[in-house]
C-alpha positions in Angstrom: 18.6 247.2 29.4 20.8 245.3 32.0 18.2 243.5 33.7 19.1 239.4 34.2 19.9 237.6 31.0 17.4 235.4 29.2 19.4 232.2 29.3 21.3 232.7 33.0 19.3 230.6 34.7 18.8 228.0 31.8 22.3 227.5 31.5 22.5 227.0 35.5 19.7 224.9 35.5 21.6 222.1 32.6 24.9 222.3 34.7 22.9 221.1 38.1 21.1 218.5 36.1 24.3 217.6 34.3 23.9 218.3 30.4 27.3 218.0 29.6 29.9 217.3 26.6 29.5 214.6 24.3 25.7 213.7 25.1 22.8 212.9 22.5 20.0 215.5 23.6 16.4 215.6 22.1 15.1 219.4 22.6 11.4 219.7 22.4 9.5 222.8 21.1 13.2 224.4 20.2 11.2 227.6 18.1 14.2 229.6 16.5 17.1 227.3 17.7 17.8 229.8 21.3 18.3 226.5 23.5 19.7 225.0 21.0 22.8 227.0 19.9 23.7 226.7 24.0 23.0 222.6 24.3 25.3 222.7 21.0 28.0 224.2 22.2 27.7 222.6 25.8 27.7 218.7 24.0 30.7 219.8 21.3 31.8 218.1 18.5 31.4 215.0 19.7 27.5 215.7 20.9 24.6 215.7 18.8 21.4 218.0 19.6 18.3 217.3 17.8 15.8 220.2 17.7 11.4 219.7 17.4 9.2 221.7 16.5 5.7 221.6 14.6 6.2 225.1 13.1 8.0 225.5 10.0 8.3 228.8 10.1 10.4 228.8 13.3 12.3 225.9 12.3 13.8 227.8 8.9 14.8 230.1 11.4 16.7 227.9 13.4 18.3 226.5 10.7 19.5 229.8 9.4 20.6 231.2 12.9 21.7 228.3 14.9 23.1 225.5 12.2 26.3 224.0 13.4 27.2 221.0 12.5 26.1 218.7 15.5 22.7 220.1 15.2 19.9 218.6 13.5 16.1 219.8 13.1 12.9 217.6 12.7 9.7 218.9 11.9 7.2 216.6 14.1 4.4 216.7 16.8 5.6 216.7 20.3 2.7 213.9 20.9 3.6 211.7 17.6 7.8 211.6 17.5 9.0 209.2 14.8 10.2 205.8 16.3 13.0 205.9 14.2 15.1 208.9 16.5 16.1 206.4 18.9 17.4 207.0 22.4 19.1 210.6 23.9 21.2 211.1 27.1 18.7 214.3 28.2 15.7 215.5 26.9 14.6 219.0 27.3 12.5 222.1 26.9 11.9 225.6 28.1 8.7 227.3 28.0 6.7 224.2 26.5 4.7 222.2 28.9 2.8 225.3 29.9 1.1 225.5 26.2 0.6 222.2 25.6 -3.1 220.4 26.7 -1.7 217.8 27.7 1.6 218.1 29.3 1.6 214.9 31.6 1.0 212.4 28.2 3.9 214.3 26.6 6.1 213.6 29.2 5.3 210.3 29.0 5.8 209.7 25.6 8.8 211.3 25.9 10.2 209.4 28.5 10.0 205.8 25.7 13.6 208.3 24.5 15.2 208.2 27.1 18.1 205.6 27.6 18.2 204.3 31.3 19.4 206.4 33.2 19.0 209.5 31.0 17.6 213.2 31.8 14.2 214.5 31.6 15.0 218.5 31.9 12.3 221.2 31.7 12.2 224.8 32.0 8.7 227.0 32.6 7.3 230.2 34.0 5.0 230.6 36.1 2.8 233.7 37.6 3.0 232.4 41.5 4.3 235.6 43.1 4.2 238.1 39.8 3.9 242.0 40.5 5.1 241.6 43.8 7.2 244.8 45.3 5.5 246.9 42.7 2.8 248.6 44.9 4.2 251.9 43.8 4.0 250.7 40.4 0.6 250.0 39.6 0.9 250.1 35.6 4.2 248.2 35.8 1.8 245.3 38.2 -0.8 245.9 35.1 1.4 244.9 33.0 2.0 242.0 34.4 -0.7 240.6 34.9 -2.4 241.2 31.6 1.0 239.3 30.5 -0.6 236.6 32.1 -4.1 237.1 31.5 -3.2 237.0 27.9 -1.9 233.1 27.9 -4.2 232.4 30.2 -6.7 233.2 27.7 -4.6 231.6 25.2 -5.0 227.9 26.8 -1.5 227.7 28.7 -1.2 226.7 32.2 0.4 229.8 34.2 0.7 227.8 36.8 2.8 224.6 35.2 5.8 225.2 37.4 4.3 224.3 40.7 3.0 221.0 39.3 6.6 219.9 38.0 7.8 217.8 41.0 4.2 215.6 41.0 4.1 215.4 37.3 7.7 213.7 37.4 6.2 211.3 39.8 3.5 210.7 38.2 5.0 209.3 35.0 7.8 207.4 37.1 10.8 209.5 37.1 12.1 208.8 40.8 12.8 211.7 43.0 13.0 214.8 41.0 15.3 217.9 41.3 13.3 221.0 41.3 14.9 224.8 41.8 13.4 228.0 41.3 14.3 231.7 41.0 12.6 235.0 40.9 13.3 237.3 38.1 13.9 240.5 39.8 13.9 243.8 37.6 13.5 247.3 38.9 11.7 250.5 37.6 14.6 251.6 35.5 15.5 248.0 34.2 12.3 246.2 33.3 11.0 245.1 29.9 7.6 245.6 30.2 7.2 248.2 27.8 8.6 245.5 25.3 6.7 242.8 26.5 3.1 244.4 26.4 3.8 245.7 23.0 5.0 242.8 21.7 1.7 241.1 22.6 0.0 244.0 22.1 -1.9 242.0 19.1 -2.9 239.1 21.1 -4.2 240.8 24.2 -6.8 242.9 22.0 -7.4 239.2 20.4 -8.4 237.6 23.8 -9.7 241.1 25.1 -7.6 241.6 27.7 -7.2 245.1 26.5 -9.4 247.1 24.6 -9.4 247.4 20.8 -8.6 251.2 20.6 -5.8 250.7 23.6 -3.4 253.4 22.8 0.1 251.2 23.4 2.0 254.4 22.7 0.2 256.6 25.5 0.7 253.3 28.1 4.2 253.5 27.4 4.5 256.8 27.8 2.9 256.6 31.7 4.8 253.7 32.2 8.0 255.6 32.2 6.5 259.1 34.1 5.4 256.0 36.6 8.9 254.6 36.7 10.9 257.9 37.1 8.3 259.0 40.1 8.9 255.5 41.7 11.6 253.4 42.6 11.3 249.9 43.3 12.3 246.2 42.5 9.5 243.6 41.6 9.4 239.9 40.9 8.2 239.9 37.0 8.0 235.9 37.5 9.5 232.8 38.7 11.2 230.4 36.6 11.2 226.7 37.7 13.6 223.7 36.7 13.3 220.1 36.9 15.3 217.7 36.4 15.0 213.5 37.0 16.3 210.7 35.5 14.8 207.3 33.6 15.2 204.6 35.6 
């Protein structure tokens, strides 16, 4: 597949918020160490990049495919941080905030981190705009929005992007930075097929497809639907934003 990298626009969105060599950076919810490995090599030798995460599991994995030398990985609740990690250049996170209950409070807490005049950075998805230019895709739109319907149903907030820029306000970082971007893919360049199956278990979970849903014959008219059609679609929009501690 050639459709638009994972990490394009992450890496676009630290340059315009200015994560750069050298800094201390706190990533939150860092999961298998993806963000990580790029903040590493972005700060250097003389950075340092401390990766959380509450699951262990994900965090062995970081260790074993991302462990250079100026990371390090702590096992700890976003909410209940140890005191004793002291104070980063940038914090950040992509794809967080949308799953956690209380997004605002972590923010806050997070913020205590910051030196003055350090970075609060976030990345997250949102729905706003999904499906659209796939009229003559109507499996391809299905897909998508059972995508959504499933961490909906899950507890995350679909919708976290749009609330970025007041959030920041609200917890006292001063005029905000926020960009977004559609991700564009096509009928022939898509990953939907990948995507639904690879949730396949958790949408029959939540019920957002049925329990004898044949993932094999929906892939199959997925692709008879894409060779018929050809179109381009927004699949979602990522947002970024981006403020500093006063």
């Amino acid at each position: 597949m050639k459709h638009q990298g994972r990490n394009d626009f992450t890496l676009r969105l630290f340059e315009a918020a200015e994560i750069r060599e050298g800094m201390r950076i706190l990533e939150v919810g860092c999961a298998t160490g993806e963000v990580t490995q790029l903040l590493s090599e972005i700060v250097g030798p003389t950075g340092e990049v401390v990766g959380v995460d509450m699951n262990e599991q994900l965090l062995e994995m970081a260790k074993t495919n991302n462990n250079a030398s100026n990371i390090e990985y702590i096992n700890s609740d976003v909410y209940q941080l140890p005191d004793d990690l002291a104070q980063f250049d940038a914090i950040v996170g992509r794809r967080i905030l949308m799953y956690l209950p209380e997004a605002k409070a972590c923010l806050q807490n997070l913020k205590r981190f910051l030196k003055p005049g350090g970075i609060l950075c976030f990345q997250e998805s949102d729905a706003i705009n999904g499906g659209t230019g796939a009229n003559q895709l109507p499996l391809h739109q299905q897909a998508i929005q059972r995508v959504w319907d499933t961490v909906d149903a899950e507890g995350g907030d679909i919708h976290i992007g749009q609330k970025l820029y007041m959030m920041y306000l609200n917890i006292g970082i001063p005029q905000p930075q926020v960009i977004a971007e559609a991700l564009i893919q096509t009928s022939d360049d898509n990953d939907l097929q990948w995507l639904t199956e690879m949730m396949e278990t958790r949408m029959k979970e939540n019920e957002i497809i049925a329990k004898d849903f044949s993932m094999e014959k929906f892939k199959a008219n997925m692709s008879h639907e894409a060779e018929e059609a050809q179109a381009a679609f927004i699949r979602d929009m990522a947002f970024g934003v981006w403020g500093r501690k006063d």
